[in-house]
C-alpha positions in Angstrom: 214.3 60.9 41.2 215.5 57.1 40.7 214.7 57.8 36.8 216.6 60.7 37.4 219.6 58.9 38.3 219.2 56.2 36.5 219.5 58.4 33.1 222.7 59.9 34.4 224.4 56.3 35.0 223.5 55.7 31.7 224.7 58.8 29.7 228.0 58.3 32.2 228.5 55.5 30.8 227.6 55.6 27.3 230.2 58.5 27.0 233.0 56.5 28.7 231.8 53.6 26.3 232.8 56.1 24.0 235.8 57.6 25.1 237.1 53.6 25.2 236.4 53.1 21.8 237.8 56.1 20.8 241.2 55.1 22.6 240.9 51.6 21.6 241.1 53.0 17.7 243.7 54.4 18.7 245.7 51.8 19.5 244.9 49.8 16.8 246.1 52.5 14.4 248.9 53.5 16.7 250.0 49.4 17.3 251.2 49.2 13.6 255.1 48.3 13.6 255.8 49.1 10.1 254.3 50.5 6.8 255.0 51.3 3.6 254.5 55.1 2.9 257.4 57.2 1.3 259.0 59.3 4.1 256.9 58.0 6.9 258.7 57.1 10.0 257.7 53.5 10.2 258.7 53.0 6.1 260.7 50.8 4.5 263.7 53.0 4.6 263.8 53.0 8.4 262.7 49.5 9.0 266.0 48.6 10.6 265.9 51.1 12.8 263.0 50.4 14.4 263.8 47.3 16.7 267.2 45.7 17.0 265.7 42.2 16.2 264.9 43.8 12.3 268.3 45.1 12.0 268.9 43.1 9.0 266.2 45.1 7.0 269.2 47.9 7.2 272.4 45.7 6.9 271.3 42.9 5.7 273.7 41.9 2.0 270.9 39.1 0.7 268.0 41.1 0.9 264.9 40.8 -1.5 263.3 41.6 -3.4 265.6 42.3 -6.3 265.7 42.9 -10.2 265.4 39.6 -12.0 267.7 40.9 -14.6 268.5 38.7 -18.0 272.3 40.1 -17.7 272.6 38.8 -14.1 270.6 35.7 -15.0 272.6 31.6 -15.0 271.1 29.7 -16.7 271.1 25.8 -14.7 270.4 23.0 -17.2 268.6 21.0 -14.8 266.0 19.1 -13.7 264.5 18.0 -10.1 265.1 21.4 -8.4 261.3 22.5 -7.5 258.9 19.4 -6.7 255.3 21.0 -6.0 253.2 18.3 -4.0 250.0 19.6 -2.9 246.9 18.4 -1.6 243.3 20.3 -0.2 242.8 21.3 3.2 240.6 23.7 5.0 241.7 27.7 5.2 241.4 31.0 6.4 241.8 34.4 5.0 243.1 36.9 6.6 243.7 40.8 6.3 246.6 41.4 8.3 246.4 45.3 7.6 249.8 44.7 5.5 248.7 42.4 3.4 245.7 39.9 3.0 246.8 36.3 3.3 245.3 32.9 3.4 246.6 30.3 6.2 245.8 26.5 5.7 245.0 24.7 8.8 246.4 21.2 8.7 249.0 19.8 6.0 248.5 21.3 3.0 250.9 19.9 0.8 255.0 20.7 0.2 257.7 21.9 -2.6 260.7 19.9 -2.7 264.3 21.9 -2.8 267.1 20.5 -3.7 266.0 17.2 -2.0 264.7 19.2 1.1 261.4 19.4 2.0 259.4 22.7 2.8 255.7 22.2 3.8 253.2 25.2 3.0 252.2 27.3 5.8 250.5 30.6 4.5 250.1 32.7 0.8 249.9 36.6 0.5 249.5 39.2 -1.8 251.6 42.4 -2.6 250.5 45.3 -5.4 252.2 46.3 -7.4 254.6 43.1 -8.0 257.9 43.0 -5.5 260.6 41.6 -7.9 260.7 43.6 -10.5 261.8 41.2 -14.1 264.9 43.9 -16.2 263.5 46.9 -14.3 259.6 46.1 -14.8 257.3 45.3 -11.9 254.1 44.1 -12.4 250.6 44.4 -11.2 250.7 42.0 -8.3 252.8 39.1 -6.5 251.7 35.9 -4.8 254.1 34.6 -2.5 253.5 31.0 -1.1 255.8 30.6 2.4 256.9 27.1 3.1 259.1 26.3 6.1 261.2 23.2 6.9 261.4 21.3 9.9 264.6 19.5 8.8 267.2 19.8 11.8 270.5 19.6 9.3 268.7 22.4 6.9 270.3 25.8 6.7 267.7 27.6 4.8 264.8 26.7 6.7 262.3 29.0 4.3 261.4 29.0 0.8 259.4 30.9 -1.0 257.4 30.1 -4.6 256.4 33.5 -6.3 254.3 34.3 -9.0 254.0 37.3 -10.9 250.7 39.1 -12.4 249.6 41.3 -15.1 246.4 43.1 -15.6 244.5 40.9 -17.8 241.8 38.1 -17.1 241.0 37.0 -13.9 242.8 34.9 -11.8 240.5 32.0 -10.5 241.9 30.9 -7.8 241.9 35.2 -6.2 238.3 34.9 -7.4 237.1 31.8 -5.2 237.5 33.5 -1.5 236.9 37.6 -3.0 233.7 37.2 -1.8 235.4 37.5 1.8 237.9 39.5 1.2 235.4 42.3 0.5 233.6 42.2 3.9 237.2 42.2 5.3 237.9 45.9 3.6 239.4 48.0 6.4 239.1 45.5 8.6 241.8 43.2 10.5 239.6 40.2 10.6 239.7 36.6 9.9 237.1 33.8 8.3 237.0 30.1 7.9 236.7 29.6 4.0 236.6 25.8 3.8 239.0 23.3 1.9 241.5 25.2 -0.6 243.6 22.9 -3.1 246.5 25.1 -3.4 247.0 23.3 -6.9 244.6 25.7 -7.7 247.5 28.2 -7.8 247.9 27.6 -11.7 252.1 28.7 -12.6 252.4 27.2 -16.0 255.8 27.0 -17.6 258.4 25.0 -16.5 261.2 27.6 -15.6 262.5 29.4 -12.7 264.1 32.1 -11.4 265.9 31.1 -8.2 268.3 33.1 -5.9 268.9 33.4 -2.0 267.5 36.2 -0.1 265.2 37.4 2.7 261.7 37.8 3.6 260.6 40.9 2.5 258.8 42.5 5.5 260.3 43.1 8.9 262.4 41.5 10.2 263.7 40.8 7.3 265.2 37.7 8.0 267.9 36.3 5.4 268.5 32.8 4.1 265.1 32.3 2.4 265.2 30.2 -0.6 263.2 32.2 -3.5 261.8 30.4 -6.4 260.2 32.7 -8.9 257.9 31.4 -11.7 259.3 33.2 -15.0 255.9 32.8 -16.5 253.6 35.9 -16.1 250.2 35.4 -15.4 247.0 37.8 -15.4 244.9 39.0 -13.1 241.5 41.4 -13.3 241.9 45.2 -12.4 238.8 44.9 -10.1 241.1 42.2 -8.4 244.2 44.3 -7.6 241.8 46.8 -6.6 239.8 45.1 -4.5 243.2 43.8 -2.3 244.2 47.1 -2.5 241.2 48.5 -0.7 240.6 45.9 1.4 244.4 46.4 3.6 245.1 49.8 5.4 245.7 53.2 3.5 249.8 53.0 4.7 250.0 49.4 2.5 247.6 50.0 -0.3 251.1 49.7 -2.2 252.4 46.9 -0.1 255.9 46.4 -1.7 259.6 47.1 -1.1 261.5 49.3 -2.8 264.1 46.3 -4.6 267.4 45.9 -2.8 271.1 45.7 -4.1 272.0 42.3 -5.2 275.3 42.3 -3.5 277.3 39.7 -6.5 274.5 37.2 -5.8 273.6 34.7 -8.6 270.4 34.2 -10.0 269.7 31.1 -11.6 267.2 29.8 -14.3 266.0 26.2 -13.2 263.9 23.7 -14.8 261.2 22.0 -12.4 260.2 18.5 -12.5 256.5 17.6 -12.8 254.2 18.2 -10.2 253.9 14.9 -8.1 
């Protein structure tokens, strides 16, 4: 009779294990604010709808990304403009559903700006690229997110881009895809040691630059964007392994491009890295 008993406790509650997992799934899938899929209620068209706080993602007029266009493109004759300072320091990576990212805990380095200073906080991944270069987008974009802490700075964001072709692999994807592959599907996080992010090779010595906004919700405006002009390559195995490893809504985790609103974009030179 106790055994009895005892087996029904059990079964009871195994199935309202169950039943909690099955709710707490859910949830997770039901606790994502935004996505990228054509004609989906949470997409990138209705983005500004969805809170007040990302209203600029709707009325925003210095949104990103944008077409790097050659007809739109100024040419600035001058030097000192980007200052890349980095140094290693221990990381995570990350698959934030959205996008996989790797944070650096500590200080990390910083890019100079027009004699302001932006320390490095986080790098992510979008596929296929976000800025497009005269109508082209490529196979992937980096984008490395500094922030100031300067009290008298306006733009208190910057962000250094990099664009990707399919081609060789790129070496400094290849040193953590070890962990982004038991990450696939999976909103986790791991520890992955010291990362130089000098290891981020840009070659070239020109820039696109041109004032805009963060490129997920909320969409925030005033970010400094500094776009290497130089393409680089990266493996198809790569792509397609970031691609799997995020959730099915942002297997194609980039923006449609916005209007560029008479902006400027310029073409800087940088100044050796220090």
């Amino acid at each position: 009779m106790k055994i009895g008993t005892t087996l029904i406790v059990f079964f009871s509650l195994l199935l309202f294990s169950l039943h909690l997992s099955s709710i707490s799934a859910q949830e997770v899938e039901d606790e994502r604010e935004f996505d990228y899929r054509e004609g989906s209620e949470k997409g990138p068209r209705h983005w500004g709808k969805i809170k007040k706080e990302w209203e600029a993602c709707h009325n925003g007029v210095l949104q990103s990304p944008i077409d790097l266009s050659s007809q739109r493109v100024k040419i600035v004759p001058k030097l000192g403009v980007l200052k890349r300072s980095y140094k290693p320091c221990n990381a995570t990576v990350k698959n934030r559903g959205h996008d996989i990212s790797i944070y650096w805990v500590g200080k990390a380095g910083s890019i100079k700006v027009n004699g302001v200073v932006y320390d490095l906080q986080q790098a992510h991944w979008h596929s296929p690229s976000e800025h497009s270069i005269n109508g082209r987008r490529y196979d992937m974009e980096l984008h490395m997110f500094h922030q100031s802490s300067d009290p008298n700075g306006k733009n208190k964001i910057a962000v250094v881009g990099q664009l990707y072709t399919t081609g060789k692999p790129d070496p400094f994807l290849a040193q953590f895809s070890k962990q982004i592959s038991y990450m696939i599907d999976r909103e986790h996080e791991m520890g992955i040691g010291e990362i130089d992010p000098a290891d981020i090779k840009f070659g070239g010595n020109k820039y696109y630059k041109y004032l805009g906004s963060l490129t997920v919700p909320p969409c925030s405006e005033g970010v400094i964007w500094v776009i290497n002009k130089k393409i680089r390559t990266v493996s198809k195995e790569q792509v397609r392994l970031l691609r799997e490893a995020v959730h099915d809504y942002a297997e194609r985790n980039a923006r449609p491009l916005q209007p560029l609103n008479n902006r400027e974009v310029h073409i800087v030179s940088t100044s050796p890295r220090s």
